[in-house]
VEXDREN-2710 file (C-alpha; in Angstrom, 1 decimal):
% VEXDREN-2710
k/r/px/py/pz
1/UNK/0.0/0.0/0.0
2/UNK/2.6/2.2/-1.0
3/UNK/0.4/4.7/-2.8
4/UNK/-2.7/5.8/-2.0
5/UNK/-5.6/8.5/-3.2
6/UNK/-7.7/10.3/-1.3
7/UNK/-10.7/12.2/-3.0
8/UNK/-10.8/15.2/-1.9
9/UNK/-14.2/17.2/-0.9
10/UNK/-15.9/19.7/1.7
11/UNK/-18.3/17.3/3.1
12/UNK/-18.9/16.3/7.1
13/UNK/-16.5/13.2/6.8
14/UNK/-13.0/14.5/5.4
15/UNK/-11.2/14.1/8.8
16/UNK/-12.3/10.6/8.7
17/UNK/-11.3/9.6/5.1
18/UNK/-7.5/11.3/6.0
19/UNK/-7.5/9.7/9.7
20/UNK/-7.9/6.3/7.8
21/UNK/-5.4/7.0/4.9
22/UNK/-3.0/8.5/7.3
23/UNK/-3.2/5.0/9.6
24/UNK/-1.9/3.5/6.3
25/UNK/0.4/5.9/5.0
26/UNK/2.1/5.3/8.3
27/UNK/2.5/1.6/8.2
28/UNK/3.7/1.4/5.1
29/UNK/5.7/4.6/4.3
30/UNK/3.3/5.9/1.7
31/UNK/2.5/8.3/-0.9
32/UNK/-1.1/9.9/-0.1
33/UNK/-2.6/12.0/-3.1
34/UNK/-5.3/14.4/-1.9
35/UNK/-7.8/15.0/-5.4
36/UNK/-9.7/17.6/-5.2
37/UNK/-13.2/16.0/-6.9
38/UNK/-14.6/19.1/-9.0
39/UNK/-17.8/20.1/-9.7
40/UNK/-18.9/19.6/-13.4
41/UNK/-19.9/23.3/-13.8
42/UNK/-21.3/22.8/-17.3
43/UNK/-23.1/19.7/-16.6
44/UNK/-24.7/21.0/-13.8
45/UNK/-26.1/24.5/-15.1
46/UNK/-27.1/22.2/-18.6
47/UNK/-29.3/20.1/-16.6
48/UNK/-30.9/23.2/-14.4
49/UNK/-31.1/25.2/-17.5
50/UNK/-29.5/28.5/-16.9
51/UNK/-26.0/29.1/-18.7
52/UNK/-25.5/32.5/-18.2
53/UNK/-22.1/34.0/-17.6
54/UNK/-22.9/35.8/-14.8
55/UNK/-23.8/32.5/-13.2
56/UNK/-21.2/30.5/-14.6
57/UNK/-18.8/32.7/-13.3
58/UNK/-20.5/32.7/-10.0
59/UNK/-20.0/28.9/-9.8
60/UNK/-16.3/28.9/-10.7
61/UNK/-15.8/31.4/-7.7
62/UNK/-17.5/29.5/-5.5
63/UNK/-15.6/26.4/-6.3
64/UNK/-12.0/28.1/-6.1
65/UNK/-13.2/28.9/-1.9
66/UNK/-14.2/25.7/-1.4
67/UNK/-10.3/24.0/-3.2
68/UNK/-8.4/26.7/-0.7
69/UNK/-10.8/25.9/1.8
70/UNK/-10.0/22.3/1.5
71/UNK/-6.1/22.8/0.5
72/UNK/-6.0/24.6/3.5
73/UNK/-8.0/21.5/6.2
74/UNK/-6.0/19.0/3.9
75/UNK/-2.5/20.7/4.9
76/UNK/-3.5/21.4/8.9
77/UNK/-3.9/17.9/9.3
78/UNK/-1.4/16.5/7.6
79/UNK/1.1/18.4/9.7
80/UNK/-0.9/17.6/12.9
81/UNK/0.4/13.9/12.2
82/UNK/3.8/14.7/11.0
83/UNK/3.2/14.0/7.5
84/UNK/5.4/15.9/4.8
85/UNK/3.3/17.5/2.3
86/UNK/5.6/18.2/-0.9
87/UNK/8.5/16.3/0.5
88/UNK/10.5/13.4/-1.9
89/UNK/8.8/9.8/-2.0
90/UNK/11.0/7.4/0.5
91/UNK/11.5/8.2/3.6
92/UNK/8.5/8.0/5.7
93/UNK/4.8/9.2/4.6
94/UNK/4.3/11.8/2.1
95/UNK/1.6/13.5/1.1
96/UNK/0.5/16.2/-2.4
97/UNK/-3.2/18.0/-2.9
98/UNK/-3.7/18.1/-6.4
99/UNK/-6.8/20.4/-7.7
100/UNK/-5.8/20.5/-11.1
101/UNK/-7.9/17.2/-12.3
102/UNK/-11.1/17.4/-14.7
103/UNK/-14.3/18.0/-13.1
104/UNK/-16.7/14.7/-12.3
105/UNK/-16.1/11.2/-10.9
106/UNK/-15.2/9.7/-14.2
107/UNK/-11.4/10.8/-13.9
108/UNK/-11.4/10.0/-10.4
109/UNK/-12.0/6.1/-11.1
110/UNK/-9.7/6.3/-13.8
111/UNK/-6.8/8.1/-11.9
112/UNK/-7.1/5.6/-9.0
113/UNK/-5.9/2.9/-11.6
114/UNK/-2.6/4.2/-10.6
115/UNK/-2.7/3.8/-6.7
116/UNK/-3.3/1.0/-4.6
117/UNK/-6.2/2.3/-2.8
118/UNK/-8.1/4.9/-2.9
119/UNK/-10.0/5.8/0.7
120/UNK/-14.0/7.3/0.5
121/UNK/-16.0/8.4/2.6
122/UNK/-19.1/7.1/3.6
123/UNK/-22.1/8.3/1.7
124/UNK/-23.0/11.4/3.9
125/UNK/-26.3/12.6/4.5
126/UNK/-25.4/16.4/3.4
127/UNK/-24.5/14.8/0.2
128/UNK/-25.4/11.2/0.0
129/UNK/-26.2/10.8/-4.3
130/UNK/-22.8/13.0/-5.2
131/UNK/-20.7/10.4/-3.1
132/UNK/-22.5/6.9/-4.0
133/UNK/-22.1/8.2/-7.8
134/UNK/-18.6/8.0/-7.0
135/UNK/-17.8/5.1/-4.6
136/UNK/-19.7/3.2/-6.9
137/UNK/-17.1/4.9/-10.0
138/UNK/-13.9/3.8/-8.3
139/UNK/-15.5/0.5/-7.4
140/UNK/-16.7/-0.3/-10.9
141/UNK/-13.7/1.8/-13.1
142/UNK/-10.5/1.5/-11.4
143/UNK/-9.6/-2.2/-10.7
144/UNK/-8.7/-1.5/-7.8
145/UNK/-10.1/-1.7/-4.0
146/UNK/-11.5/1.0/-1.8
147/UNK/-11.6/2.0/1.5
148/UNK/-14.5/3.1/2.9
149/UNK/-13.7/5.5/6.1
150/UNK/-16.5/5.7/8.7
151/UNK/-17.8/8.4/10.1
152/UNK/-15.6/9.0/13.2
153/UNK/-11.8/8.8/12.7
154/UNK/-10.6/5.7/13.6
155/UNK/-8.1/5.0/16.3
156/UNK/-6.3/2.3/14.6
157/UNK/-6.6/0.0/11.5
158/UNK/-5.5/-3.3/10.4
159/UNK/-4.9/-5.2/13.9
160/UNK/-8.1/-6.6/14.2
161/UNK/-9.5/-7.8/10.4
162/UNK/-12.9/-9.7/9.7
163/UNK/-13.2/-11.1/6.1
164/UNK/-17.1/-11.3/5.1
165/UNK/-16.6/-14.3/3.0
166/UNK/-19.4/-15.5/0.4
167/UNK/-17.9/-17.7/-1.4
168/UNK/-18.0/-15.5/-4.7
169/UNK/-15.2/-14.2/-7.3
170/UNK/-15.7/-9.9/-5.4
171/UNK/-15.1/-11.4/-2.2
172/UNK/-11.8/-13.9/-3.7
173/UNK/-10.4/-10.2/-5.6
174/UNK/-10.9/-8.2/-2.8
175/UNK/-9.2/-11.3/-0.4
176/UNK/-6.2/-10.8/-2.8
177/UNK/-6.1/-7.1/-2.1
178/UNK/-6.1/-7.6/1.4
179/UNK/-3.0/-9.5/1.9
180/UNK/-0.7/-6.6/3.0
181/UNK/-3.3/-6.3/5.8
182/UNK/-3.7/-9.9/6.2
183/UNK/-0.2/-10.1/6.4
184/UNK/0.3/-7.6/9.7
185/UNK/-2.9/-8.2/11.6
186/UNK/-3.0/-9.8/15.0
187/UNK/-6.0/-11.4/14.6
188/UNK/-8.2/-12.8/11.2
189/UNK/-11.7/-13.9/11.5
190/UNK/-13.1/-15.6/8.1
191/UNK/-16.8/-14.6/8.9
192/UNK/-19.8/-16.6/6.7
193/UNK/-23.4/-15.7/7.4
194/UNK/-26.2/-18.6/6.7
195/UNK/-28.4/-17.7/3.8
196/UNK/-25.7/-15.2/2.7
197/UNK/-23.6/-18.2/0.6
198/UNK/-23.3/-18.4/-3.1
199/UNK/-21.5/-21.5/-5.0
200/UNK/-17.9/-21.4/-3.9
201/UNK/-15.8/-22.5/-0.8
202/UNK/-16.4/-22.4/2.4
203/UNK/-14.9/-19.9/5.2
204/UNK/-12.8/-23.5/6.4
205/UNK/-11.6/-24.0/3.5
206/UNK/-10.4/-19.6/3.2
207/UNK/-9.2/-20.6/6.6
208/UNK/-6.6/-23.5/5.2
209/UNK/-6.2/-21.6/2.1
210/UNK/-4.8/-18.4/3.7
211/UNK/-2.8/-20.9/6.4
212/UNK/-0.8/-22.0/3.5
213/UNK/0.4/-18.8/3.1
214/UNK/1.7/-18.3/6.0
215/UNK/-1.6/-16.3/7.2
216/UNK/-3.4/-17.3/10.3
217/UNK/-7.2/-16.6/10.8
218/UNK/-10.2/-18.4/12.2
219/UNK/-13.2/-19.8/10.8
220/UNK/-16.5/-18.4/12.4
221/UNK/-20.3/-19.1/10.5
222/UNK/-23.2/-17.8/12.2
223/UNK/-26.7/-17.1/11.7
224/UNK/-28.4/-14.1/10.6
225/UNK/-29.5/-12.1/13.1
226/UNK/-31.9/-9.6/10.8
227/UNK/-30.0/-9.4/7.7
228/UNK/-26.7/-10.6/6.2
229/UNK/-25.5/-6.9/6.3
230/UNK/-26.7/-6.4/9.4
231/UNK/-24.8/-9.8/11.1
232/UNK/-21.9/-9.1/9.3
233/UNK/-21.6/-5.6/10.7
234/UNK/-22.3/-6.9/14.2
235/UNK/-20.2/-9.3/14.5
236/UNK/-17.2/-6.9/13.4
237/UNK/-18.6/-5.4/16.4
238/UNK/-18.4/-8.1/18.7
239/UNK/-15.0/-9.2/17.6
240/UNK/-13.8/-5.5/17.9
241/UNK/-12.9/-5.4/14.5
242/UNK/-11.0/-2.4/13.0
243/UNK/-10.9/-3.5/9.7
244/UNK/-13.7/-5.2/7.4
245/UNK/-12.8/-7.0/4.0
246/UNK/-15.8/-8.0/1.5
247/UNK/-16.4/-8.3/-1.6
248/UNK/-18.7/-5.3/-3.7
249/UNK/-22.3/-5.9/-5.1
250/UNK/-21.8/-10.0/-5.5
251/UNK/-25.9/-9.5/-6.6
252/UNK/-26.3/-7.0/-9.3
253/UNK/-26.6/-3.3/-8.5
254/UNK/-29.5/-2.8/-10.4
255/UNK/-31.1/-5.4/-7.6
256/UNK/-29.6/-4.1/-4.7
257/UNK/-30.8/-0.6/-5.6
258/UNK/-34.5/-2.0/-5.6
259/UNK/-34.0/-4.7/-3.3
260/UNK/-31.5/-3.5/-0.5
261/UNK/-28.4/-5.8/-0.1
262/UNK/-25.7/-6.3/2.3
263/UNK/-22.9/-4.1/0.1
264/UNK/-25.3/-0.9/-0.1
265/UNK/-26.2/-1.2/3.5
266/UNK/-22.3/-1.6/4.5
267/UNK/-21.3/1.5/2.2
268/UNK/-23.8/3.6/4.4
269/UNK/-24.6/2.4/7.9
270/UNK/-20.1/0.7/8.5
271/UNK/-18.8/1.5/12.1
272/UNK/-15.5/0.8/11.0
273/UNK/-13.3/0.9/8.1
274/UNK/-14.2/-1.3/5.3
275/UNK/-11.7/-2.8/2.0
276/UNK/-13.9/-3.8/-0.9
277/UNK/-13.5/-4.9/-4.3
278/UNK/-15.8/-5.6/-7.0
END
């Protein structure tokens, strides 16, 4: 996890998201990347209907307080933690704002193809459709995992991990991308709730897999308590998890839209920090 993005916005939960990739950056000496996510101006005055210039312009100056705004948070709590912002990659964390990107989510889950994870932020109630549109962007265009940060910054990360295994190809990717972590926790728990299995091995079987690899974790299978998201999230509770892996949108986001499901209830109602993959 030597590299790692940060998207970059003025919503409720950016301590959070840079609490979480600074608990990171720390263990493993990174590069952090704050992106500033931009509004798309045009876009958004097309679809309300008024493109004057006056109000165009009025946009654009709004948006440039908001960057130095953000510059400005992004920079105080960087050096709160002792992380160099502008300083040469190699020698302890490091850390760049960058607010120079194309407006909308689209280069944001292309640009993450370059890092090895790119932290988020929950889905936040002052701006909950603006930050699904681009989880769901990185998780679908970037081929590469997330972190979801909960609301309050954690106090640690990565000791503690519970792997919400299915027994599907999301969950196996995102088990991949979770070795570094795997690798340094004190404790793994290989969690499978009943009713929430599709074809594919069992959690014993993760268990003996990951043992060959010099991993240790535990097998635990319980019931459902009220619904596979909900059991999953507490029993990361229970356990005193700090760190949840699983696998993104297994069943179809079209169905979990309509039909709830246990990723879309993780991306909003998490406790903890959560890796996924799709």
């Amino acid at each position: 996890m030597r590299s790692i993005l940060v998207p970059i916005d003025e919503g409720e939960a950016l301590s959070s998201t840079l609490q979480s990739a600074v608990l990171i950056a720390e263990q493993w000496g990174s590069y952090l990347e704050g992106l500033y996510v931009r509004l798309d101006v045009a876009g958004a005055i097309a679809v309300m209907g008024m493109g004057s210039p006056v109000l165009i312009e009025d946009f654009r100056r709004d948006e440039w307080v908001r960057v130095q705004e953000a510059h400005a948070q992004f920079d105080r709590f960087l050096a709160d933690r002792k992380v160099r912002v502008g300083g040469a990659f190699g020698n302890g964390p490091t850390a760049r704002f960058r607010a120079e990107a194309p407006p909308g989510e689209a280069f944001v889950g292309q640009h993450a193809r370059l890092f090895d994870l790119t932290v988020l932020a929950q889905a936040g109630r002052d701006r909950p459709s603006k930050q699904e549109a681009l989880l769901e962007t990185v998780l679908f265009e970037s081929g590469r995992p997330i972190l979801l940060a909960p609301p309050m910054p954690p106090e640690r990360l990565g000791e503690t991990i519970v792997v919400a295994w299915n027994g599907s190809t999301e969950t196996a990717r995102t088990l991949a991308f979770a070795r570094p972590f795997l690798e340094r926790a004190k404790r793994t728990v290989v969690l499978s709730v009943e009713g929430g299995m599709v074809d594919g091995p069992s959690g014993e079987e993760v268990v003996e897999y990951l043992g060959r690899t010099g991993i240790t974790a535990e097998p635990r299978h319980v019931l459902q308590h009220h619904g596979i998201g909900e059991t999953i999230l507490e029993e990361a509770r229970r356990l005193e998890a700090d760190l949840l892996v699983k696998g993104a949108y297994t069943q179809s986001r079209l169905r979990q839209m309509v039909f709830g499901g246990a990723t879309r209830l993780i991306l909003s109602m998490a406790h903890l920090p959560v890796l996924m993959a799709h």
